[in-house]
C-alpha positions in Angstrom: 65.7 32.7 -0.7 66.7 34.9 -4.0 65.2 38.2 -4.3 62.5 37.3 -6.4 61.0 34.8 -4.0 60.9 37.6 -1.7 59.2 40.5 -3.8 57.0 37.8 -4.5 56.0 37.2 -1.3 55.9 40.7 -0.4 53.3 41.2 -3.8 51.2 38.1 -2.4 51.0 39.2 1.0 50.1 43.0 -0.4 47.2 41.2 -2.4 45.9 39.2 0.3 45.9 42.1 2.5 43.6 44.0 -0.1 41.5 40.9 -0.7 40.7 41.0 3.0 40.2 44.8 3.2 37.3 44.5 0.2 35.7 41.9 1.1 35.3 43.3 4.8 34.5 46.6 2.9 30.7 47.0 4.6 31.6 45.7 8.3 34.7 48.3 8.2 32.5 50.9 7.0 29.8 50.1 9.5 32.2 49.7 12.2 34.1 53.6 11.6 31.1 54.9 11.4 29.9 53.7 15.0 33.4 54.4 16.8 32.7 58.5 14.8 29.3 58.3 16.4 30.1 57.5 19.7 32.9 59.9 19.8 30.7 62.9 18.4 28.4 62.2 21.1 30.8 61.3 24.2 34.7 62.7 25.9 36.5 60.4 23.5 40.1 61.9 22.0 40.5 61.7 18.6 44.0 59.4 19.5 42.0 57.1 21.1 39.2 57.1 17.8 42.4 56.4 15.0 43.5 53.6 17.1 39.9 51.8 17.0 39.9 52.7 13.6 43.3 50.8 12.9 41.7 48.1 15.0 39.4 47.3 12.9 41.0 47.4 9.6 43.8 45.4 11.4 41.0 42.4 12.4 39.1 42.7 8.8 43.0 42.0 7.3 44.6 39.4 9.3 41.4 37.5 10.5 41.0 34.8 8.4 37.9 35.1 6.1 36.0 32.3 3.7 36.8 33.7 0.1 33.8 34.0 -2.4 35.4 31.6 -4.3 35.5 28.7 -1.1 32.0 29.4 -0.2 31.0 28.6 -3.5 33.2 25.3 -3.1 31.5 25.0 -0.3 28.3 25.3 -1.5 28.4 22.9 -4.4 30.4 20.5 -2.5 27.0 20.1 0.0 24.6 20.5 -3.1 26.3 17.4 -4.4 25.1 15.2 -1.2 22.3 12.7 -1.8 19.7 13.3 0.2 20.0 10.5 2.5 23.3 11.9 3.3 21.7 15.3 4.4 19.6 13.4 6.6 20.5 12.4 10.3 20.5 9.2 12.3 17.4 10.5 14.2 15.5 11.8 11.5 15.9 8.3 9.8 14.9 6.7 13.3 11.7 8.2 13.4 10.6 7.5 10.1 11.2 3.8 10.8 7.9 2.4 12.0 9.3 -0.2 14.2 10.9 0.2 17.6 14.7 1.2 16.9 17.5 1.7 19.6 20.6 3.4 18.9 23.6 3.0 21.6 26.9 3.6 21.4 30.0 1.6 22.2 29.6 1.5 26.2 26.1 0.3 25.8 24.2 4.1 26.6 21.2 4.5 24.9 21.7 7.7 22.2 18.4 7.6 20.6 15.2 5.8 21.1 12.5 6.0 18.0 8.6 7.3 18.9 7.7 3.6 18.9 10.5 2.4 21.0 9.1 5.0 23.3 5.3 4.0 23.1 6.3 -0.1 23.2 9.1 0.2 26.3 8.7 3.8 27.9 11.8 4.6 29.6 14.4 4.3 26.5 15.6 7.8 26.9 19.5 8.9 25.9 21.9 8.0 28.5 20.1 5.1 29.9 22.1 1.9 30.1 20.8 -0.2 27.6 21.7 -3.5 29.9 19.6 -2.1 32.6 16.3 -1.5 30.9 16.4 -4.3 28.9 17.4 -7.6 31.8 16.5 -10.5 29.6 19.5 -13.1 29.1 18.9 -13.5 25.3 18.4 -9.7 24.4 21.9 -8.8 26.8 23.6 -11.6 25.3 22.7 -10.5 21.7 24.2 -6.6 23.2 27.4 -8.1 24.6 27.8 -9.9 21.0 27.5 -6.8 18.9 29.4 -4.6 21.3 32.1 -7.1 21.3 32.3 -7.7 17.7 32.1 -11.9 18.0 30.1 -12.5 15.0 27.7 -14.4 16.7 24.2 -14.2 15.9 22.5 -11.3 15.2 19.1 -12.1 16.2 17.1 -13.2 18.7 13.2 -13.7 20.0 12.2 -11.2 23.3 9.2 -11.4 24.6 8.0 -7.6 26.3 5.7 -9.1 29.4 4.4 -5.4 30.2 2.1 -3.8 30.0 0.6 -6.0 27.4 2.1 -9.2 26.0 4.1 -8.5 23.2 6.8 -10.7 21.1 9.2 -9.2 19.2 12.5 -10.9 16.8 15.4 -8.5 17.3 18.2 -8.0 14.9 21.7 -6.0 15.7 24.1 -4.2 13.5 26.7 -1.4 13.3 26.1 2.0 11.8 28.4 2.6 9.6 32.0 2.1 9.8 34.2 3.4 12.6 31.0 5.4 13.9 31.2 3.7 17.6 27.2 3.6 17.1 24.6 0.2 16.8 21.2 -0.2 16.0 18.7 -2.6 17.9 15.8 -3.4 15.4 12.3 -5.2 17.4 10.1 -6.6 14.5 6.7 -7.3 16.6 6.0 -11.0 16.1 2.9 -10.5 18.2 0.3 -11.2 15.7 2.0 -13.9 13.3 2.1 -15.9 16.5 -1.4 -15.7 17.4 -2.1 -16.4 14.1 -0.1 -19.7 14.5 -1.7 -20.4 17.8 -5.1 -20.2 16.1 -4.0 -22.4 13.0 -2.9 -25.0 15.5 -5.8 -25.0 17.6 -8.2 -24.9 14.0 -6.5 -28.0 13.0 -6.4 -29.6 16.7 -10.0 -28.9 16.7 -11.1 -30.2 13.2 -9.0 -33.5 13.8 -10.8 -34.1 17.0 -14.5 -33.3 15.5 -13.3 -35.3 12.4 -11.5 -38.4 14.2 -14.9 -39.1 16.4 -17.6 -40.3 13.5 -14.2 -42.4 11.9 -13.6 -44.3 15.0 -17.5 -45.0 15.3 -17.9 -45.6 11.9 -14.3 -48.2 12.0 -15.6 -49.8 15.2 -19.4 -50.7 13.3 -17.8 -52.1 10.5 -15.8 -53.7 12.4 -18.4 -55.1 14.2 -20.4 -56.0 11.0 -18.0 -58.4 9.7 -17.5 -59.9 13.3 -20.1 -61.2 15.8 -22.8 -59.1 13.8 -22.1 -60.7 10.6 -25.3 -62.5 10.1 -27.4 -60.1 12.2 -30.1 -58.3 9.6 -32.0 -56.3 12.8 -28.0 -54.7 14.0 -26.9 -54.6 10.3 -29.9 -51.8 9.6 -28.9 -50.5 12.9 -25.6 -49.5 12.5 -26.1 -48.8 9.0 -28.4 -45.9 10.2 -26.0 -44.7 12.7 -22.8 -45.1 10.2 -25.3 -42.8 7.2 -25.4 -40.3 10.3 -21.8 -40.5 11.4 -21.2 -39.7 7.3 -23.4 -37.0 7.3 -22.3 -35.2 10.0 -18.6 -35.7 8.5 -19.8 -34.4 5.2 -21.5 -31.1 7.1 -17.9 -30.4 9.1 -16.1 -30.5 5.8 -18.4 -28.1 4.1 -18.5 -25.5 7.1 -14.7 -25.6 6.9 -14.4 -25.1 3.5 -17.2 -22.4 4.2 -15.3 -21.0 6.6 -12.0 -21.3 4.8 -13.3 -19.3 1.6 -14.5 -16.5 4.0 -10.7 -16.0 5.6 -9.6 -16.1 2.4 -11.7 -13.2 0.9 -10.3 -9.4 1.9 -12.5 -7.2 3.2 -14.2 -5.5 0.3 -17.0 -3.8 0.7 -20.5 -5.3 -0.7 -21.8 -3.5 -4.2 -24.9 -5.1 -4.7 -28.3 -4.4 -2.7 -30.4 -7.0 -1.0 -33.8 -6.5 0.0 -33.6 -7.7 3.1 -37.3 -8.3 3.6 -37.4 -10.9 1.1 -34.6 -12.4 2.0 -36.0 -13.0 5.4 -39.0 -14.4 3.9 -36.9 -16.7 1.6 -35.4 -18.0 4.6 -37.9 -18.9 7.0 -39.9 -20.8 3.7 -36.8 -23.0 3.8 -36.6 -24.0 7.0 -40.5 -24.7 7.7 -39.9 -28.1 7.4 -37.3 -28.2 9.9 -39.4 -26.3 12.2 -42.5 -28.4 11.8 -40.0 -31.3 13.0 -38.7 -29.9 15.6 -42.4 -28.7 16.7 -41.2 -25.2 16.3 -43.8 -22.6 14.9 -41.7 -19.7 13.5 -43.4 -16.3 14.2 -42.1 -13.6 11.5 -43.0 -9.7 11.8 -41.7 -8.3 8.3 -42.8 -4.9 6.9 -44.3 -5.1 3.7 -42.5 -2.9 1.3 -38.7 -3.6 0.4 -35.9 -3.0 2.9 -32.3 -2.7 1.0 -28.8 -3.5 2.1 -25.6 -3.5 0.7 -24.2 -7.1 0.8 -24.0 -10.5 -1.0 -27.4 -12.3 -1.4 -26.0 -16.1 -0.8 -23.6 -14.6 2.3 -26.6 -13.3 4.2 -29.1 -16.2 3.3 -26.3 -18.3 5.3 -26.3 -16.0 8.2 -29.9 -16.1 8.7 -30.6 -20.0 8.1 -27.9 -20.3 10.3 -29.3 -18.4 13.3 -33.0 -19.3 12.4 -31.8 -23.2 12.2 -30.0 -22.8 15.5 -33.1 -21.5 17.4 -35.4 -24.2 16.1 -32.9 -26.8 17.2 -31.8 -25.6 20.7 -34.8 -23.2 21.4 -37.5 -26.5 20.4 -38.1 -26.7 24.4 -40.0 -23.5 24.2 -42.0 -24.5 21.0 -41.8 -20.6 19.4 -39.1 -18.4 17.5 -40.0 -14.9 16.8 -37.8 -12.8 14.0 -38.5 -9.6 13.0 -37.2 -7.6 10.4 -37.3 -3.1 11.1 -35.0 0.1 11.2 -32.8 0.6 13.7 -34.2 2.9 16.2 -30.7 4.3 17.4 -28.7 7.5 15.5 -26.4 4.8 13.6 -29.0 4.2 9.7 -29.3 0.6 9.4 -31.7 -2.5 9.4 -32.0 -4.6 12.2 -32.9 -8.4 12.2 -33.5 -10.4 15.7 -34.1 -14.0 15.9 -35.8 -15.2 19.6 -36.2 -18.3 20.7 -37.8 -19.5 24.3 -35.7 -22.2 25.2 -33.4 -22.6 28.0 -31.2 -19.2 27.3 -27.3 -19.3 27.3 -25.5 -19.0 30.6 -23.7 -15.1 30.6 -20.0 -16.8 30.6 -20.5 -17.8 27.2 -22.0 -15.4 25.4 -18.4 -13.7 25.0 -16.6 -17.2 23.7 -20.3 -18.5 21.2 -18.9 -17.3 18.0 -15.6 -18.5 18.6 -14.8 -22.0 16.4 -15.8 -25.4 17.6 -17.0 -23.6 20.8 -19.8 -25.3 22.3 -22.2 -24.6 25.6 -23.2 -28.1 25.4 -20.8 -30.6 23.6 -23.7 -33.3 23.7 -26.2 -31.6 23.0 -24.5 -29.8 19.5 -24.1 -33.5 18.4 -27.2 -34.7 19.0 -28.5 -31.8 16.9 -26.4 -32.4 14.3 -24.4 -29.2 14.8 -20.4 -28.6 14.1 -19.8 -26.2 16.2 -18.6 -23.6 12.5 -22.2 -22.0 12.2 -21.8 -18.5 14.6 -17.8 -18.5 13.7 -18.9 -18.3 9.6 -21.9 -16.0 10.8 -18.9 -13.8 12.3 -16.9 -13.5 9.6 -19.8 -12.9 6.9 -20.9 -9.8 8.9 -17.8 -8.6 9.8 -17.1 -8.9 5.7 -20.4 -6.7 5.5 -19.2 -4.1 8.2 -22.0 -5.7 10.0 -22.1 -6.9 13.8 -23.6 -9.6 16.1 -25.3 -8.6 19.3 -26.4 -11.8 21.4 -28.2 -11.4 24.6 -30.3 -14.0 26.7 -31.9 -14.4 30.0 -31.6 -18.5 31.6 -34.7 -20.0 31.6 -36.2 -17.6 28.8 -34.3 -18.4 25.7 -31.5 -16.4 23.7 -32.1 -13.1 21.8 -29.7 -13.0 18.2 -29.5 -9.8 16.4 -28.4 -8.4 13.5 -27.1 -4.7 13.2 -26.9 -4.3 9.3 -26.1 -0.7 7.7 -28.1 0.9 5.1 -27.7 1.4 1.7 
């Protein structure tokens, strides 16, 4: 090394040392000043004082320090992170609104998300993730990821407690070289009750549907057979065939009732009915019907108006449903009452009740009535011409109008529908 490499070295050093010194100016300063204080007020020497104070300009020189110029490296190296990179795998774990699992490499839980925590309960860190979770498919899917195979990444779990719950589960890495995966449970729960309902909907409707078509097929069949030249069976099964078409033709409309209804979203009604005319309206309708059924239809309807939010044709079907369905299966006790008045309870609203005296519904079905193609008496509903749609479309026009349906009845005394509207 020539000469000049070595004064160099020597001027660089000499530098750094009084780079040090400055910028540790105010904790040097501070820190003499409390080794004076403390000798002014106790036995120290004076020896023993200059060798703290050599201390501590010997520490602020030779300990190494972050310049002014790398913290502001620093600084605008960290300002120059996106967001999402300031962020941390937990913070971005609870934001997710589904249950999410991290776990590391040996399969230990590291972090469970709050809705991991609500749907499974004990996901905590350090919890083998093969223990809590036992099922062959959702292991299987673990082992895969931890093993790197490549195999599927997802797979169906059903959670059996404390409620059933199905979920689709996907698995990936985090990152590269991070040793951490993520466990992903997309709740399936209601898109397969959904599908449940569709399939029993269309079990249902081909059943109702399949009975009049096999009666009708089996007269016609008849007709051009041993019945051929028969005038008195000809009118017969004419009659019966215009009744099996009838009642066909009334399915299809209540499903395509009923089908417009699910179809709507719930918005809320922004016209007002007067109820009280409505009613009126109603029960003139269905007179007829009454006096065939030897029905007399006993109405108790205040005179001045009574408004409601909600759609006029909606609520006309509601109540000619329920008014239809007590002349029909309440004709054994020869009287329906309905009444139109406030509700007496702190909730504002309008209350109608339709009463009939018939022969009541038995309690276990009261819960199941409104349900589709639900019937208490399967014989009965056909021999009154009913398709077992009118309470589920009554359902789903009230709940439309943030309305509800309160049925009660006593056997042997008839059934008691009514109709909790709110006000205006």
């Amino acid at each position: 090394m020539s000469e000049t490499d070595t004064r160099t070295q020597a001027t660089s050093g000499v530098s750094l040392f009084v780079t040090r010194l400055v910028e540790a100016r105010w904790v040097i300063a501070v820190s003499i000043a409390a080794i004076l204080s403390v000798a002014a007020f106790s036995s120290a020497s004076w020896p023993f004082v200059a060798v703290s104070v050599l201390a501590v300009v010997a520490v602020a020189a030779f300990v190494p320090r972050r310049s002014r110029a790398r913290r502001r490296r620093d600084a605008e190296a960290a300002s120059l992170l996106s967001p999402v990179e300031r962020l941390s795998a937990e913070r971005l774990a609870e934001a997710v609104p589904d249950p999410l699992i991290l776990f590391d490499q040996a399969g230990v839980i590291v972090h469970a998300n709050k809705p991991a925590r609500s749907a499974f309960g004990s996901v905590l860190g350090g919890v083998d993730l093969m223990l809590r979770f036992r099922a062959p498919e959702l292991q299987e899917l673990v082992s895969a990821q931890l093993a790197g195979a490549g195999r599927p990444t997802v797979v169906d779990y059903a959670e059996r407690v404390p409620i059933e719950r199905h979920y689709r589960v996907s698995a990936s890495s985090i990152g590269a070289g991070s040793g951490l995966h993520v466990l992903v449970f997309k709740d399936q729960s209601e898109l397969r009750r959904v599908d449940r309902m569709r399939a029993d909907f269309i079990a249902n409707a081909s059943h109702e549907l399949r009975t009049p078509l096999a009666s009708i097929a089996g007269f016609i069949e008849t007709l051009r057979g041993p019945a051929k030249d028969d005038a008195a069976a000809r009118e017969r099964f004419l009659d019966i065939m215009n009744s099996q078409t009838g009642r066909m033709a009334r399915l299809i409309d209540d499903l395509l009732s009923l089908s417009r209804l699910e179809m709507k979203p719930f918005v809320a009604p922004d016209e007002k009915v007067d109820i009280c005319n409505l009613v009126r309206s109603v029960i003139d309708s269905l007179n007829q019907l009454a006096v065939e059924a030897g029905v007399e239809i006993v109405s108790e309807i205040p005179e001045g108006p009574i408004e409601v939010p909600g759609s006029r044709d909606e609520l006309i079907q509601v109540f000619e449903n329920l008014l239809e369905n007590a002349c029909k299966y309440g004709q054994s006790g020869k009287r329906v009452e309905i009444t139109v008045e406030r509700s007496s309870g702190g909730e504002p609203g309008v209350d109608v009740t339709v009463r009939d005296f018939g022969p009541g519904i038995p309690d276990e079905h009261i819960p199941r009535i409104t349900e589709r193609f639900y019937r208490v008496d399967v014989e009965e509903s056909r021999t009154q011409k009913g398709t077992g749609l009118g309470l589920a479309i009554v359902k789903h026009i009230l709940t439309r109008h943030n309305a509800r349906l309160t049925i009660r009845s006593v056997l042997g005394e008839g059934a008691v529908f009514t109709v909790h509207l709110p006000s205006a």
